[in-house]
VOPAGU-2260 file (C-alpha; in pm, 1 decimal, decimal comma):
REM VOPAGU-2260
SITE   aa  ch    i         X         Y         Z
SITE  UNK   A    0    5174,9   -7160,9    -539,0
SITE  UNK   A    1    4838,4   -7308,6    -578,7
SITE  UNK   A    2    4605,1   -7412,0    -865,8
SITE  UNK   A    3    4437,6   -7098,8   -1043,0
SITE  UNK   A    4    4187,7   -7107,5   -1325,8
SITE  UNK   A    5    4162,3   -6833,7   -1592,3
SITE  UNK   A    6    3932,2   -6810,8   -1892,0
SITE  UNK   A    7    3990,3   -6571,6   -2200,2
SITE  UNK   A    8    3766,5   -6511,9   -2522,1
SITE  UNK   A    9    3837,1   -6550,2   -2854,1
SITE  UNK   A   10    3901,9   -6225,8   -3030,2
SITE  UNK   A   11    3856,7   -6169,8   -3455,0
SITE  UNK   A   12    4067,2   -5918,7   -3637,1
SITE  UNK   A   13    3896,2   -5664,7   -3781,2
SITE  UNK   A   14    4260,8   -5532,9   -3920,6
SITE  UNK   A   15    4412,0   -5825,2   -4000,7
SITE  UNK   A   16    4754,4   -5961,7   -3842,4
SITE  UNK   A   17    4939,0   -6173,3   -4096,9
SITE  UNK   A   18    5285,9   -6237,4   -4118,0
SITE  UNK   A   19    5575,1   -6212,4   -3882,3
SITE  UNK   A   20    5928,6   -6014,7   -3838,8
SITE  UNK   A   21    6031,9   -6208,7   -3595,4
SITE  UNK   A   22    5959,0   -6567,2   -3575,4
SITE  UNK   A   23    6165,2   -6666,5   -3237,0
SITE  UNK   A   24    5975,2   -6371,7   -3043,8
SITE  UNK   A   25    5619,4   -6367,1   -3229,4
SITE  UNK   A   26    5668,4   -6022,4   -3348,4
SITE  UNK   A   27    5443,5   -5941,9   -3598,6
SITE  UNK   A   28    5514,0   -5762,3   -3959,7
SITE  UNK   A   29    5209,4   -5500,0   -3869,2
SITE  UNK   A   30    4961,8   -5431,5   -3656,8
SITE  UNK   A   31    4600,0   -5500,5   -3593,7
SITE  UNK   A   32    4271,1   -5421,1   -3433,8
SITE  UNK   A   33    4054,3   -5690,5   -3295,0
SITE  UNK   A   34    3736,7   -5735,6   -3158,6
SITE  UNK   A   35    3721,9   -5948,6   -2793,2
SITE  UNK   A   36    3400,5   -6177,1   -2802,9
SITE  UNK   A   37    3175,4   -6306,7   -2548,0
SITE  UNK   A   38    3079,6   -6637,9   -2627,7
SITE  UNK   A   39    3382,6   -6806,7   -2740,5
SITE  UNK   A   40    3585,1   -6891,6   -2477,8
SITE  UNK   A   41    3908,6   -7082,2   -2314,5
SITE  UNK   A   42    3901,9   -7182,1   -1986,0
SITE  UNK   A   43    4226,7   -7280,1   -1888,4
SITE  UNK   A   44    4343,8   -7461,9   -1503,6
SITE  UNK   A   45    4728,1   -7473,8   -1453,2
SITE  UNK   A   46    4828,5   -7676,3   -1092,8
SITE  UNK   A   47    5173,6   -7667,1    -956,9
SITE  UNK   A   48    5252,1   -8006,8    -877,9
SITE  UNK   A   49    5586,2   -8154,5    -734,8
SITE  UNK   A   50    5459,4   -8457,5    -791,6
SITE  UNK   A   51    5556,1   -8472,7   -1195,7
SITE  UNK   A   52    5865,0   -8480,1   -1341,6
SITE  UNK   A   53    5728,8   -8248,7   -1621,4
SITE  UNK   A   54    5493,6   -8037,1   -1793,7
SITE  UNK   A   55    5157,9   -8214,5   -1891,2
SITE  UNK   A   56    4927,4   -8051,7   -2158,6
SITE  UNK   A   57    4542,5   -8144,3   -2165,8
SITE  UNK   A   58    4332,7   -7988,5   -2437,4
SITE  UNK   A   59    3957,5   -8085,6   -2466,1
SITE  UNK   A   60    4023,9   -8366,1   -2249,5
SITE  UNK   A   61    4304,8   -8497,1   -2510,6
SITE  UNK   A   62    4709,6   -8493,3   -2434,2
SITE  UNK   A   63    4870,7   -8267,9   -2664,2
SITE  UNK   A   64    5266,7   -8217,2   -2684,4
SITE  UNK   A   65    5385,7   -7925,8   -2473,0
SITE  UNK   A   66    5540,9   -7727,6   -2736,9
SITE  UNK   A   67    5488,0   -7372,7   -2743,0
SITE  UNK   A   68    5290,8   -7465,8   -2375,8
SITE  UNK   A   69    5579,5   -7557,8   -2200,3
SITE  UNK   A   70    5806,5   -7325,5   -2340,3
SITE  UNK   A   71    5562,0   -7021,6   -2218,3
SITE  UNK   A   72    5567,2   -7228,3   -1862,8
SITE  UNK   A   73    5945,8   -7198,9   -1846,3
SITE  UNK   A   74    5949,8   -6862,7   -1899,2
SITE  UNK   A   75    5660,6   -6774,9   -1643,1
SITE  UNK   A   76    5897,1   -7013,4   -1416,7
SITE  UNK   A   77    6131,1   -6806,2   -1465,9
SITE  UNK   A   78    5998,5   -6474,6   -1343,8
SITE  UNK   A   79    5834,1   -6673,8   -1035,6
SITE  UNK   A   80    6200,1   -6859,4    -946,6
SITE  UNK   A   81    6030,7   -7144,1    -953,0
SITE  UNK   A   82    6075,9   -7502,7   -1108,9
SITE  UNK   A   83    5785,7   -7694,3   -1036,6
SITE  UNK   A   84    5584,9   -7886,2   -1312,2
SITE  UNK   A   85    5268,8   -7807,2   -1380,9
SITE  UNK   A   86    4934,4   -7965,2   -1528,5
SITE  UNK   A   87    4743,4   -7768,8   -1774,8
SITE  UNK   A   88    4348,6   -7834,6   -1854,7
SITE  UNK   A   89    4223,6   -7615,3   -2084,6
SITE  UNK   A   90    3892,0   -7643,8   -2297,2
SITE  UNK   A   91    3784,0   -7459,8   -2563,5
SITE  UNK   A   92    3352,9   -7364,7   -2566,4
SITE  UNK   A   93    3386,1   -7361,5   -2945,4
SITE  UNK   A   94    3553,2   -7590,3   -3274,1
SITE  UNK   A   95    3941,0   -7558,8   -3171,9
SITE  UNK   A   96    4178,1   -7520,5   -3443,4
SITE  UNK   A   97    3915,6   -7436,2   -3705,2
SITE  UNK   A   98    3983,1   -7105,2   -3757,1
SITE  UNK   A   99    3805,6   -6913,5   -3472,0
SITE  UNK   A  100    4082,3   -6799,8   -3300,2
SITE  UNK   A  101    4113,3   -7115,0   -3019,6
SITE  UNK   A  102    4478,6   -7020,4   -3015,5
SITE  UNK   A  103    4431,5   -6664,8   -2905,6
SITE  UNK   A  104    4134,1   -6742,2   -2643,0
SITE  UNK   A  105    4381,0   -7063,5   -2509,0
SITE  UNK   A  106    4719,1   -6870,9   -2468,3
SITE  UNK   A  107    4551,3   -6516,8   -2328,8
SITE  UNK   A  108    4411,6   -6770,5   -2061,0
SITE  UNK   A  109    4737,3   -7015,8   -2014,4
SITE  UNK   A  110    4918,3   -6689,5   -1906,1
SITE  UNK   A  111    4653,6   -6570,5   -1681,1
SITE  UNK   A  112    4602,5   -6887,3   -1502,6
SITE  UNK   A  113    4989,8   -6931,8   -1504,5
SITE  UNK   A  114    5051,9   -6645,8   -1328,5
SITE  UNK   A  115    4783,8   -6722,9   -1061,1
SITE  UNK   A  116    4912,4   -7037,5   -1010,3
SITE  UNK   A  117    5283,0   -6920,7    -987,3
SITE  UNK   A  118    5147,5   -6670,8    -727,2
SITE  UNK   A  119    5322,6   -6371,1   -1047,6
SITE  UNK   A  120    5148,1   -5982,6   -1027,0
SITE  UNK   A  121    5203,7   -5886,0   -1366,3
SITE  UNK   A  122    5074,4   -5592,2   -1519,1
SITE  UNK   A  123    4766,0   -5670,7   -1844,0
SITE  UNK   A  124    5073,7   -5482,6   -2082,5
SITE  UNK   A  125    5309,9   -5784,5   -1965,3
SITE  UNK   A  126    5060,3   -6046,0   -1979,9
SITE  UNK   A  127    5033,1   -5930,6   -2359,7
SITE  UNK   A  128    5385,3   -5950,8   -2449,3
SITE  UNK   A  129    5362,4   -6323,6   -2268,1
SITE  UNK   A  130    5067,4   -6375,6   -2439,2
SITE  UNK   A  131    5210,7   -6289,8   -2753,6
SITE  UNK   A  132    5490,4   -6539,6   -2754,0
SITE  UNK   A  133    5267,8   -6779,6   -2779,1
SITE  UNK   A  134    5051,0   -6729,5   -2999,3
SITE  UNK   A  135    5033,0   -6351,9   -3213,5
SITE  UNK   A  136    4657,3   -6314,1   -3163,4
SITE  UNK   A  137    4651,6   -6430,0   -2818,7
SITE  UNK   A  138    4777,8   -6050,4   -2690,2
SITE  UNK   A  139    4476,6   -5897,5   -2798,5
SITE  UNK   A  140    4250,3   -6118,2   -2598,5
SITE  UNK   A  141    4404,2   -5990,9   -2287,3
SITE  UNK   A  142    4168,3   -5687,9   -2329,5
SITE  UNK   A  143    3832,3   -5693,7   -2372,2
SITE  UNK   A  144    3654,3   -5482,5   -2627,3
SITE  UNK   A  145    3793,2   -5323,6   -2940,8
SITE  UNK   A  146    4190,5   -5384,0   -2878,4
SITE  UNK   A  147    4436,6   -5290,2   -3088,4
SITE  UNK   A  148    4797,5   -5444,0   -3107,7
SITE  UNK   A  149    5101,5   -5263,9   -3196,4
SITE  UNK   A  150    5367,5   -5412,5   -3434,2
SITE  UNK   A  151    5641,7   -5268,1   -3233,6
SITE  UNK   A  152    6016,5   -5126,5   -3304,8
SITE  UNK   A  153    6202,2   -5280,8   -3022,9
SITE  UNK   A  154    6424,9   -5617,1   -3120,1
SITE  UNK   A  155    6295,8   -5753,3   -2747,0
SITE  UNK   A  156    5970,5   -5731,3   -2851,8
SITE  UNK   A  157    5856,5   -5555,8   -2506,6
SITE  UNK   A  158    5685,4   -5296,5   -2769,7
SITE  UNK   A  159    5514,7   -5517,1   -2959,8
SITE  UNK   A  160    5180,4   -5540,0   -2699,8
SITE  UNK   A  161    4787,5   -5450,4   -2728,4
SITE  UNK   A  162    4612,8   -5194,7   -2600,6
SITE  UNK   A  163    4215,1   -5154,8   -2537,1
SITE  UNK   A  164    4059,9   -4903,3   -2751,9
SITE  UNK   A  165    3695,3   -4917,8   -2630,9
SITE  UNK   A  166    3499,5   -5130,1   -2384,4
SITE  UNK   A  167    3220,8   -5343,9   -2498,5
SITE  UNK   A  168    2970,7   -5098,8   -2358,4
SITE  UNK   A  169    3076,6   -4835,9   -2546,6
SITE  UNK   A  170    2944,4   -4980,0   -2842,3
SITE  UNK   A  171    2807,6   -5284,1   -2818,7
SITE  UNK   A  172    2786,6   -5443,9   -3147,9
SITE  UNK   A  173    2678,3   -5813,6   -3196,2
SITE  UNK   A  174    2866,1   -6091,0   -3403,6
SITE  UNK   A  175    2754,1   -6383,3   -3589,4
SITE  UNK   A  176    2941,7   -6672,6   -3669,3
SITE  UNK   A  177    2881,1   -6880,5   -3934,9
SITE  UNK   A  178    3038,9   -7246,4   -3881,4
SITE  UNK   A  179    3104,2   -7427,0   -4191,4
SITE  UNK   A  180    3370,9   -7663,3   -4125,4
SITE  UNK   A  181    3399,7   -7749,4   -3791,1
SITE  UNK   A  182    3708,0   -7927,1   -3801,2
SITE  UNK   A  183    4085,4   -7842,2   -3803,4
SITE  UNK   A  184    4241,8   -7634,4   -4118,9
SITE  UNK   A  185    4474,8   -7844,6   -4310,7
SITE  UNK   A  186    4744,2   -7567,0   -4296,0
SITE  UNK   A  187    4773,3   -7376,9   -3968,4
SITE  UNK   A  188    4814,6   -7047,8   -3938,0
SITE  UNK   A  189    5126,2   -7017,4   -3843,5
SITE  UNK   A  190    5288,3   -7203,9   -4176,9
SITE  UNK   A  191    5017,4   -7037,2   -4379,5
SITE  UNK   A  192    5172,5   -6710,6   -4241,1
SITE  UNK   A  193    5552,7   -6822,0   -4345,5
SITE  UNK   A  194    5413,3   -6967,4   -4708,9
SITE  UNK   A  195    5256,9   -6673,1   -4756,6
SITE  UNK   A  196    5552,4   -6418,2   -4650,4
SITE  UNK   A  197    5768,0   -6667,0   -4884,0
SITE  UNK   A  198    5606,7   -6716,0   -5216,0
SITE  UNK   A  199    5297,6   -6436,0   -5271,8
SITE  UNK   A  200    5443,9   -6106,4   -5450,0
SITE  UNK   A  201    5148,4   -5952,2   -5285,6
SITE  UNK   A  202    5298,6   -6005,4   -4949,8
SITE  UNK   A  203    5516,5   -5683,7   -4913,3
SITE  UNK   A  204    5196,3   -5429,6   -5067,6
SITE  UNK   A  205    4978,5   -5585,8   -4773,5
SITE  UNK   A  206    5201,9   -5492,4   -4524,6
SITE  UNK   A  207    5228,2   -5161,1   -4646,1
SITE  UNK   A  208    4854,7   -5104,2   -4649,3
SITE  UNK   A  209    4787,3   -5158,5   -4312,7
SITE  UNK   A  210    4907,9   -4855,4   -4134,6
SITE  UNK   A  211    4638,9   -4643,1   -4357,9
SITE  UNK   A  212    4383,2   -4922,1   -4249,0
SITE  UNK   A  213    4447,0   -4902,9   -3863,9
SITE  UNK   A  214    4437,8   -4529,9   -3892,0
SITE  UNK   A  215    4096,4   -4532,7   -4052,0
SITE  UNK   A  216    3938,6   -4799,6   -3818,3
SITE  UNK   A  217    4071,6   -4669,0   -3465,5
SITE  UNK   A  218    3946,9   -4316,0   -3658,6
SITE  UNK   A  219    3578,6   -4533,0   -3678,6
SITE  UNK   A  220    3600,9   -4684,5   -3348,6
SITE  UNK   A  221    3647,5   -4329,4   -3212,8
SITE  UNK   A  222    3366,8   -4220,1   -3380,7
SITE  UNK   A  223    3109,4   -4547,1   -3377,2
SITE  UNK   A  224    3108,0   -4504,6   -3759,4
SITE  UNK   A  225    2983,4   -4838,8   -3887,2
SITE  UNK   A  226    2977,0   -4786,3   -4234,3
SITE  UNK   A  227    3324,1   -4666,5   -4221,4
SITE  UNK   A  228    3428,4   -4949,0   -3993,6
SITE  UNK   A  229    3235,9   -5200,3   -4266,5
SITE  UNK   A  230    3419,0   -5083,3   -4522,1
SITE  UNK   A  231    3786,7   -5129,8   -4353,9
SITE  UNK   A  232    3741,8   -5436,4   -4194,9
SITE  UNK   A  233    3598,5   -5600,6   -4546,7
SITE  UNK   A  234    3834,1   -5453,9   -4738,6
SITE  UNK   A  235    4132,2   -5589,1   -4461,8
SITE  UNK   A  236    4027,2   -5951,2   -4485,4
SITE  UNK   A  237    3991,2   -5980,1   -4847,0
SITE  UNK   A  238    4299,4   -5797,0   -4930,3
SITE  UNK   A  239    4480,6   -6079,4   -4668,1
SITE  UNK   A  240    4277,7   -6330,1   -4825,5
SITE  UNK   A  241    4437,0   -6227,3   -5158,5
SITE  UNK   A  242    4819,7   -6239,0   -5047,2
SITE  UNK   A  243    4759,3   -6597,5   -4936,3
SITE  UNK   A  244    4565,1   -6688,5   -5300,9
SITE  UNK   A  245    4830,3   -6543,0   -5442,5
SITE  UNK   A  246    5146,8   -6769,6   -5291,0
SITE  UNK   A  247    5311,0   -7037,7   -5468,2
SITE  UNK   A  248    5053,2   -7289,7   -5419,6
SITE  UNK   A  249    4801,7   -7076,1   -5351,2
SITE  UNK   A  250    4633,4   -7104,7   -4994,9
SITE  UNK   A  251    4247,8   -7182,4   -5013,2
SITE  UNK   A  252    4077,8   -7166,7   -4663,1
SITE  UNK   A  253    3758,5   -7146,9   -4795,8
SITE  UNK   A  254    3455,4   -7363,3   -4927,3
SITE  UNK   A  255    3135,2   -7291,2   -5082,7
SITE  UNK   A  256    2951,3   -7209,3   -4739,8
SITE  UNK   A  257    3202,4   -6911,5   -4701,3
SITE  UNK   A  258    3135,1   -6782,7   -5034,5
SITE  UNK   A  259    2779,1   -6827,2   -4980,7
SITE  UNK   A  260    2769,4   -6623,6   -4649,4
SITE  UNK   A  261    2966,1   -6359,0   -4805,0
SITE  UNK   A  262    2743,4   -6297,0   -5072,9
SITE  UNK   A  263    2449,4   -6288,8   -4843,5
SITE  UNK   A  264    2564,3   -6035,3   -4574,3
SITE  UNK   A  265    2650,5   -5819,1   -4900,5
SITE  UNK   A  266    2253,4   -5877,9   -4986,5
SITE  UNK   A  267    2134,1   -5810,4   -4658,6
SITE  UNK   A  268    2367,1   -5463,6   -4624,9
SITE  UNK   A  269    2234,1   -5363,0   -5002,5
SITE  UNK   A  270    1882,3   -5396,2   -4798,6
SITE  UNK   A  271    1983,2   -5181,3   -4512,4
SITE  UNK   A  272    2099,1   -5403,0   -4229,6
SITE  UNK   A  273    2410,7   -5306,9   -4057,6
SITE  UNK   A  274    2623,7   -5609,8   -4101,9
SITE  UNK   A  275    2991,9   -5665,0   -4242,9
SITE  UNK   A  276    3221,4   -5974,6   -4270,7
SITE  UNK   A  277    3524,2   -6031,9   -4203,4
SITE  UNK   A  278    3731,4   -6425,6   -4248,6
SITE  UNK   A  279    4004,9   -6558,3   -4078,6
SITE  UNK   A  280    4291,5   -6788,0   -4175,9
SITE  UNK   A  281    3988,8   -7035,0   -4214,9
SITE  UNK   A  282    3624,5   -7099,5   -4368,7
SITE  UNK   A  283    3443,8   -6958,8   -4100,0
SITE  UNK   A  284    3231,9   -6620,0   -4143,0
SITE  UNK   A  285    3169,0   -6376,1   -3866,5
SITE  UNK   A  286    2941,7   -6097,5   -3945,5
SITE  UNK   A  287    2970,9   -5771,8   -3712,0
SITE  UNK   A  288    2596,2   -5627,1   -3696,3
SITE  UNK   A  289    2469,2   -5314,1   -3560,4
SITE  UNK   A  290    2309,6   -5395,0   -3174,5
SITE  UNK   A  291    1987,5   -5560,9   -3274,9
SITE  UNK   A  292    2067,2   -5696,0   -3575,8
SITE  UNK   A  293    2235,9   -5993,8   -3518,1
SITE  UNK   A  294    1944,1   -6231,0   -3479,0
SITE  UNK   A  295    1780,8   -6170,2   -3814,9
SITE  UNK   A  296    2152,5   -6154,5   -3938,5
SITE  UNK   A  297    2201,8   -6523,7   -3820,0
SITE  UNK   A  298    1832,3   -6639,2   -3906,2
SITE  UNK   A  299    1976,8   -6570,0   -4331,8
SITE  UNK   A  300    2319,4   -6707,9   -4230,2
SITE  UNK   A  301    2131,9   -7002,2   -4078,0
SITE  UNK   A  302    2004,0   -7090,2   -4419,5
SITE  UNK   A  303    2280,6   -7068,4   -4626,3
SITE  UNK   A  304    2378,2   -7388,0   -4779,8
SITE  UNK   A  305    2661,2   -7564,8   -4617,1
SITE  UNK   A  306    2611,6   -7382,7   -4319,0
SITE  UNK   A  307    2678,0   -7608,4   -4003,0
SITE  UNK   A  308    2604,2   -7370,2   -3696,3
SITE  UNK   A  309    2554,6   -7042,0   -3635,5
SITE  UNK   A  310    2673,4   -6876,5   -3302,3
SITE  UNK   A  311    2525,0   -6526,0   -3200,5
SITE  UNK   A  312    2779,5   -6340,2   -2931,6
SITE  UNK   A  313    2879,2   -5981,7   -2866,2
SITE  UNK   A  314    3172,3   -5772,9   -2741,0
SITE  UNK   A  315    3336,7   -5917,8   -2381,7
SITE  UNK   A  316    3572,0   -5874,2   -2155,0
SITE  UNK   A  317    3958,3   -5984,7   -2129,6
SITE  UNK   A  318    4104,4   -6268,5   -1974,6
SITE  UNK   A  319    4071,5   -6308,3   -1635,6
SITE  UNK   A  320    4132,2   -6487,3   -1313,3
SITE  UNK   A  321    3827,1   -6719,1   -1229,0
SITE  UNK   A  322    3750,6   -6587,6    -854,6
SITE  UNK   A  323    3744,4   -6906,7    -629,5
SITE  UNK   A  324    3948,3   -7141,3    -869,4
């Protein structure tokens, strides 16, 4: 055993995941295809260390609880035979919590680092499925690229992993985020997930649409159509967007910056640049843009009222082991 550093980017559904059929395990109700990004990372250090009598969780230089951190440790423990403590450091490049995917970026990393550290060989499909319990998203970010996660069939869960559906070479489109609330959502995505399951009667027709909206985007990936890629992802985040309107009280993640950004990558396509949205559980806008794009993209997202930061990126790689850590 020895101390092992990993660091994993954030990824953004382009087919949304919401909602869960298994809570315990982290299985979701449907599937998803994401996009891995460059620029937004986790880099997470986990150190075996006989010297504590338990798990101790650093975020961005803050304690946290161990919670879903130390349960993923015990399981990674488990597979190793081992029972040491360990000390997790992670740190986040970008607004944690805020809606840009710090969960998926933190636990795609945890397990790398984890296994490192607990000296594990695991294949990237079982680093998914570890991924996975901790956080939905955070599977996807074990792959690099355009990734897309299956919902699974199996009651284990063992089905229920990502898959890479393109490298970031193959077509390397840009991103633009649009910041405009950098701090943490006031309902997390997790109990915004389980409201929304609960209470919206639009909950069961948005699971039901998604199999026809994976088909037609992994049918655009294959095919580097962008307009036909525009028009699934948009269409996937606002219908998501409308289940969670829709519950009993309605879930609002945005503000009047998101609305603003919206309208003005709509403007901005209607003039002929290659640019969709897409939103998260969150007010936060990231604009996929056709390669060379992105920087007049961001220079009109830069101006939009409300707007704190803007963040240009691209397509990256999955998590992986920092060499020398």
């Amino acid at each position: 055993m020895q101390q092992a550093t990993a660091r994993a980017g954030a990824n953004i559904a382009l087919v949304k995941y919401w909602g869960k059929r298994d809570q315990r395990l982290n299985l979701p109700a449907a599937g998803s295809i994401s996009i891995t990004l460059a620029g937004l990372e986790t880099r997470t250090t986990v150190t075996p260390d006989p010297a504590l009598t338990a798990d101790r969780f650093v975020l961005d230089g803050v304690e946290q609880p161990l919670a879903r951190v130390g349960a993923l440790l015990d399981l990674m423990r488990e597979l190793a035979r081992e029972t040491v403590a360990c000390r997790v450091e992670s740190d986040n490049n970008f607004p944690t919590g805020a809606g840009l995917a710090s969960s998926a970026s933190g636990f795609a990393a945890l397990v790398v680092a984890a296994a490192g550290a607990l000296g594990l060989e695991l294949s990237k499909r079982k680093l998914s499925e570890l991924a996975r319990l901790g956080s939905g998203s955070a599977a996807r970010s074990i792959f690099g690229g355009f990734v897309e996660m299956a919902a699974g069939q199996r009651d284990d869960g063992a089905d229920a992993v990502a898959h890479p559906l393109a490298d970031p070479p193959d077509w390397p489109l840009e991103v633009v985020v649009a910041v405009t609330d950098a701090g943490g959502k006031a309902v997390g995505s997790r109990d915004g997930m389980n409201h929304t399951m609960q209470t919206s009667p639009y909950y069961r027709a948005w699971v039901d649409s998604v199999g026809d909206d994976l088909a037609e985007a992994r049918s655009a990936i294959a095919g580097r159509d962008f307009e036909r890629l525009a028009a699934v992802s948009e269409h996937s985040a606002l219908k998501m967007h409308a289940s969670m309107l829709a519950a009993r009280p309605g879930l609002v993640y945005w503000n009047p910056a998101t609305l603003a950004c919206l309208h003005a990558v709509r403007a901005l396509r209607a003039e002929g640049t290659g640019v969709f949205f897409t939103v998260d559980a969150g007010p936060q806008v990231k604009a996929v843009c056709r390669p060379g794009e992105g920087e007049r993209v961001a220079g009109v997202l830069r101006g939009q009222p409300g707007v704190r930061e803007v963040i240009v990126t691209g397509l990256g790689p999955g998590a992986a082991e920092v060499p020398g850590s």
